[in-house]
C-alpha positions in Angstrom: -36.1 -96.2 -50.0 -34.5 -97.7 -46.9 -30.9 -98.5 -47.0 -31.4 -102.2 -47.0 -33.3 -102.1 -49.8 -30.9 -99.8 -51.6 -27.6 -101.6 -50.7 -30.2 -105.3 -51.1 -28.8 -106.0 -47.4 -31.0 -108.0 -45.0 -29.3 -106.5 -42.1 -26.7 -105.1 -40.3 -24.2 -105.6 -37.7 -25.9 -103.1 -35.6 -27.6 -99.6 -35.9 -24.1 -97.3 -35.8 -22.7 -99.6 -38.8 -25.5 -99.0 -40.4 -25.4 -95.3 -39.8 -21.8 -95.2 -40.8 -22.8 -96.7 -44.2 -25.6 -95.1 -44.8 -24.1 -91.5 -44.7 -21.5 -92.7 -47.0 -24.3 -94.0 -49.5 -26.0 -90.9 -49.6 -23.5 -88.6 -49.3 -22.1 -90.8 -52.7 -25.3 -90.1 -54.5 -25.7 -86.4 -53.7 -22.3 -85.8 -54.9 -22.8 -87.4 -57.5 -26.2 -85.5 -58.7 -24.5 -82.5 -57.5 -21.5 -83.4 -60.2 -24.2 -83.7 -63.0 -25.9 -80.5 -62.5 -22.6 -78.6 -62.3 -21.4 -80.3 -65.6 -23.6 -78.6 -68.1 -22.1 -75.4 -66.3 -18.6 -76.7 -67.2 -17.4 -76.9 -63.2 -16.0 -79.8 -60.8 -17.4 -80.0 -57.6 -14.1 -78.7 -56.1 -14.1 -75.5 -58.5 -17.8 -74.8 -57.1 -16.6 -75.3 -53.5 -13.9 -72.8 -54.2 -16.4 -70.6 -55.9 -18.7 -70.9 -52.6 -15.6 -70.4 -50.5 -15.1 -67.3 -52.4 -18.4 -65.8 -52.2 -18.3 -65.7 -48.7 -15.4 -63.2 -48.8 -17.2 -61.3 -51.9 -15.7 -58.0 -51.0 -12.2 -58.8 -49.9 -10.0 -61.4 -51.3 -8.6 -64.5 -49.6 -5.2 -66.9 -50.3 -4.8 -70.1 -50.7 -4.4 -71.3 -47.6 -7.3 -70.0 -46.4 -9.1 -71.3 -48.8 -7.8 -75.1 -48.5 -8.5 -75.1 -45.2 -12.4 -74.3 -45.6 -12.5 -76.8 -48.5 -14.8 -80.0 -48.6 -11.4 -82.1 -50.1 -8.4 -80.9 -48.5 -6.7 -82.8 -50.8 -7.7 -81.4 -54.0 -5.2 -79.8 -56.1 -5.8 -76.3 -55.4 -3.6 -75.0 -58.0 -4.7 -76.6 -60.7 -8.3 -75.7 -59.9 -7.5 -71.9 -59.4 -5.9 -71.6 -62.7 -9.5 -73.4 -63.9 -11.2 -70.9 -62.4 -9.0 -67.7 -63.4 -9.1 -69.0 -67.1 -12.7 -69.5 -67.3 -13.1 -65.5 -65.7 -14.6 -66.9 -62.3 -11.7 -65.1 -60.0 -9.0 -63.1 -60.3 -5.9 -63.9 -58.8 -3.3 -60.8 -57.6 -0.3 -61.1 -55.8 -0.2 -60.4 -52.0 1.4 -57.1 -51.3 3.0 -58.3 -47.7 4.2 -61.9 -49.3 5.3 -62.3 -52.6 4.5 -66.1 -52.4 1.0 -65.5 -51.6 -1.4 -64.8 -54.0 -5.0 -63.3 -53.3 -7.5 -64.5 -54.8 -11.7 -62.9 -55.5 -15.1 -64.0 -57.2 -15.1 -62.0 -60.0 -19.3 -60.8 -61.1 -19.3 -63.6 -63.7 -18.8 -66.4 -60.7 -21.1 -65.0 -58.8 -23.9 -64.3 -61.4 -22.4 -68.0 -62.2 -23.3 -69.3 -58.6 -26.5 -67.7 -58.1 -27.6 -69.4 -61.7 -26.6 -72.7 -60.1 -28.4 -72.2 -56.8 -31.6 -71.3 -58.1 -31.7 -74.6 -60.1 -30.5 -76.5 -56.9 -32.9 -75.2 -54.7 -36.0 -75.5 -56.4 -38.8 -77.2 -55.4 -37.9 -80.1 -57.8 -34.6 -80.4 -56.4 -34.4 -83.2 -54.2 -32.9 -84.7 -51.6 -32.6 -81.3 -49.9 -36.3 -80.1 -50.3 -37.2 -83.5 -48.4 -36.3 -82.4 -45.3 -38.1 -79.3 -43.1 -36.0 -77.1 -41.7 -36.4 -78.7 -38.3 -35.5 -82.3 -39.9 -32.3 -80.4 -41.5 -31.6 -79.1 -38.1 -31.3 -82.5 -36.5 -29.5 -84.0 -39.2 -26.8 -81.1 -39.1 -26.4 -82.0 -35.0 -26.0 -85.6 -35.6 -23.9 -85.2 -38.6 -21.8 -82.1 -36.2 -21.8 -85.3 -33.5 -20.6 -87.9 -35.9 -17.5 -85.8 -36.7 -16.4 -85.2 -33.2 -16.1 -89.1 -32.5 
């Protein structure tokens, strides 16, 4: 369904507004069916992003730090979410053995048998919006999307 339609707009001020708005609309309702999926699996959004973040680094650990700065909401409380994760057996957290106010933090197996449970369901073929697009169409969205952000 068209934006207009969606937002029950006539129009526009011009095409980029309508960009601008657009990408904030949709990126509202993917969150948002992203949230839903990930509740039955008793996770936020940020504690999957963390998870993610974590899977990347599956064999070596990685501090905090680090892992704000590759996070979707820099301004989540990444404390709080750790000691979600830690509690629920998702990571371990260790102290750092060069700074003793750094902690170091790894996927445990139960967060990543966790994540790959949670990516089968969100990439299967009844999984939309993301199965919409062709890898081509996905292609050109990430460019524009990697051009919007360096206005």
């Amino acid at each position: 369904m068209k934006i207009e339609e969606e937002l029950q707009q006539a129009r526009f001020e011009n095409e980029q507004v309508k960009a601008h708005v657009n990408v904030l609309f949709t990126a509202s309702i993917m969150y948002n069916r992203m949230l839903s999926r990930l509740k039955k699996y008793g996770l936020s959004h940020e504690q999957f992003n963390v998870l993610r973040i974590l899977r990347g680094q599956h064999t070596s650990s990685i501090c905090q730090r680090d892992i704000l700065s590759r996070m979707i909401d820099r301004s989540s409380n990444l404390t709080h979410i750790i000691k979600r994760l830690k509690d629920k057996g998702l990571i371990l957290v260790g102290k750092s053995e060069t700074d003793r106010r750094e902690y170091k933090i790894t996927i445990t197996k139960e967060g990543l048998n966790l994540l790959k449970k949670i990516d089968r369901e969100q990439f299967s073929d009844d999984s939309p919006p993301l199965n919409s697009l062709s890898d081509e169409d996905a292609a050109s969205l990430n460019e524009l999307l990697n051009k919007m952000r360096e206005l």
